[in-house]
N, C-alpha and C positions, 0 to 999 in steps of 0.2 A: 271458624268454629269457636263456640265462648269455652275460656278457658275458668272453669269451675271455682278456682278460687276469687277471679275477678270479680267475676259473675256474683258470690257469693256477698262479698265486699261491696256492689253494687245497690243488693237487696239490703243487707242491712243499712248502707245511708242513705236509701231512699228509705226506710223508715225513720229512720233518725231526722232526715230532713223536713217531713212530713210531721214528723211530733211538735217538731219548731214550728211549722206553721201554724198545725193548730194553738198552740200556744200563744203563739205571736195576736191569734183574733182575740183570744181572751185577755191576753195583758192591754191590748188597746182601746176595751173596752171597758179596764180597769183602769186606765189612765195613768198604768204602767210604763207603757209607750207612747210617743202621739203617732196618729196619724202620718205625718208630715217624715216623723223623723223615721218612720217603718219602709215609708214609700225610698227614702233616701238609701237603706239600709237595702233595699229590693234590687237597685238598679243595678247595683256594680260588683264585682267581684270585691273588689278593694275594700269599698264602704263596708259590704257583709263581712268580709272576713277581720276589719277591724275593729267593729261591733261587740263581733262574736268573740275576740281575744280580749277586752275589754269585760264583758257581761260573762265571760266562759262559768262560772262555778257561780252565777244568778239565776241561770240556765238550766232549767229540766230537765237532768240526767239521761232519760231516753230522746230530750232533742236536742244534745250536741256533741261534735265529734269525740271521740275515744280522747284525744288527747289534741295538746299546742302543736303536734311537730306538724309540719310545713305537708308532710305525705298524707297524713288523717285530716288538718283543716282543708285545704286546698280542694280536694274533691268533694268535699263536703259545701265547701262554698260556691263550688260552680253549681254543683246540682241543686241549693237550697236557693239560687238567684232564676235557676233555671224555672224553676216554678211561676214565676210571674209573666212570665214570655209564653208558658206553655200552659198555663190552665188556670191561676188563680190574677186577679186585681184586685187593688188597696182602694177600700174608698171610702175618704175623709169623708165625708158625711153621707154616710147607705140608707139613709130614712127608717121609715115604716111600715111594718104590713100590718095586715087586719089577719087575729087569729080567731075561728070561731069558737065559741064555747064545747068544748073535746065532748059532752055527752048529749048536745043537739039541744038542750031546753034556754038556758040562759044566754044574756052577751055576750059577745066575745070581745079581744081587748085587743088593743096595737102593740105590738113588741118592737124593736129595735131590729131590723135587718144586720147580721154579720157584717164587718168589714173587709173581710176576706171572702170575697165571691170569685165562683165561677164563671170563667169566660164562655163566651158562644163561638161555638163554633164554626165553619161555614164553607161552601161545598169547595169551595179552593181549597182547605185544608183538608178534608176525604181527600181531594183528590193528591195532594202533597202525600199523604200517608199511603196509597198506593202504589206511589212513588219509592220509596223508601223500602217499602215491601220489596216491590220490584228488583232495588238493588242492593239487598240483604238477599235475596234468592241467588241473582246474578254474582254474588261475591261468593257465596257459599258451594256455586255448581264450579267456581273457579278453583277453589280452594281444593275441590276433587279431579279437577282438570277434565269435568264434563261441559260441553259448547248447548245451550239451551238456548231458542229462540224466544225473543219477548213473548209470541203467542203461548207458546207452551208454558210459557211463566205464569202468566196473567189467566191463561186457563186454571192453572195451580192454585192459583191465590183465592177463586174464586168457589174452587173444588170444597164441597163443604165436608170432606174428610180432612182438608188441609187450612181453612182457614180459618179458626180461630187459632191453630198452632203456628200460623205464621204471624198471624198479630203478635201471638204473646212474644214470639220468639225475635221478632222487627222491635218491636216496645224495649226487649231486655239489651238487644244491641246498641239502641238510642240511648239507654239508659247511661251505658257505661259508656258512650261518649260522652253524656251531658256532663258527667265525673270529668272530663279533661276539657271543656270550656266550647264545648260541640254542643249547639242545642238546635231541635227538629221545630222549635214551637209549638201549634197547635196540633200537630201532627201525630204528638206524643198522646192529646188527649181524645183525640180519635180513635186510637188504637186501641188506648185504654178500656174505651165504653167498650168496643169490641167483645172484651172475655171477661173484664172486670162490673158489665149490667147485664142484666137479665132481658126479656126481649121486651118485656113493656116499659123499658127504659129508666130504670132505677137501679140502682148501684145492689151491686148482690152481696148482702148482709155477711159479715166477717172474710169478706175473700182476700187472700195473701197471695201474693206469688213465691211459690218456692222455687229454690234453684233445682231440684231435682228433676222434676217436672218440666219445667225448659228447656233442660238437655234431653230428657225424653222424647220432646215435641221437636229438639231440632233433629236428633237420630232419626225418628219420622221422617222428617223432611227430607234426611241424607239419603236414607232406603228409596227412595221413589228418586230421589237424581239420582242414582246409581244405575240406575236402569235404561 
């Protein structure tokens, strides 16, 4: 069961880490950063966190850690490395798209593609995430010292009274592993479109996760294995 303040601590540097990203697209487009030198800053714990103690106070306020000490960087830098593994790639040179004219009469023009894109993802990774689900359910019926059968699980998961709440609630567990150097991959971003897009598959305009809400949706979950 997530304990509230972790939980808490979680949601804010996933947003903190996520400001750095996006940051990170625009200063490499400002030739701020290179390319080269971002992707190197992506791979590793070490490289990121040396970086970032290096750049700390060049660094946008809302994207980087609270402070130097070793317990704020450190989780901050797993989960801000963790993003390249599980949803974003750097790419030195992202080309162009064709934009058309936004009111339909005139031409339209080529812009620069982002260098921070979005990965695809692919039916091994659903099914990784179902996984995961699986055994966030399975650790959580433990933690009550209730004995649940895969089917009765995976019926659960599938329950549309229970499954968006077990996304979110599988996503926030991942989350605060990926904080201690745990990361699920694409897995994470499966889960995400889950509750965080809409059904015609676009990202659903200002959504947050709060932590209130998670513990909400895992009490749910606990009321039904209790049974």
């Amino acid at each position: 069961m997530f304990d509230k303040v972790e939980l808490l601590k979680a949601l804010k540097t996933k947003e903190q880490t996520y400001s750095l990203i996006m940051w990170l697209n625009t200063a490499i487009k400002r030739d701020i950063i290179s390319p080269p030198k971002a992707i190197a800053n992506s791979l590793s714990f070490w490289a990121a966190k040396e970086w970032i103690v290096e750049h700390f106070y060049n660094l946008p306020i809302e994207g980087r850690p609270d402070s130097l000490d070793s317990k704020e960087i450190d989780p901050f830098c797993y989960l801000f490395i963790s993003y390249f593994t599980s949803s974003f790639n750097i790419e030195k040179e992202p080309g162009q798209r064709y934009v058309p004219h936004s009111r339909g009469g005139g031409k339209g023009c080529y812009a620069e593609n982002p260098h921070i894109r979005t990965k695809k993802i692919s039916s091994r990774d659903k099914s990784k995430a179902c996984e995961f689900k699986l055994n966030y359910i399975k650790g959580l019926a433990s933690e009550l010292g209730k004995q649940k059968t895969d089917e009765y699980i995976e019926n659960l998961i599938i329950n549309p009274d229970f499954k968006v709440k077990i996304a979110i609630t599988t996503y926030a567990m991942l989350l605060i592993n990926r904080m201690k150097g745990f990361d699920a991959g694409l897995a994470n971003l499966v889960l995400w479109r889950e509750f965080a897009w809409n059904s015609n598959g676009s990202p659903k305009k200002g959504f947050k996760l709060e932590a209130d809400e998670i513990l909400q949706d895992e009490m749910f979950i606990i009321e039904q294995l209790k049974e």
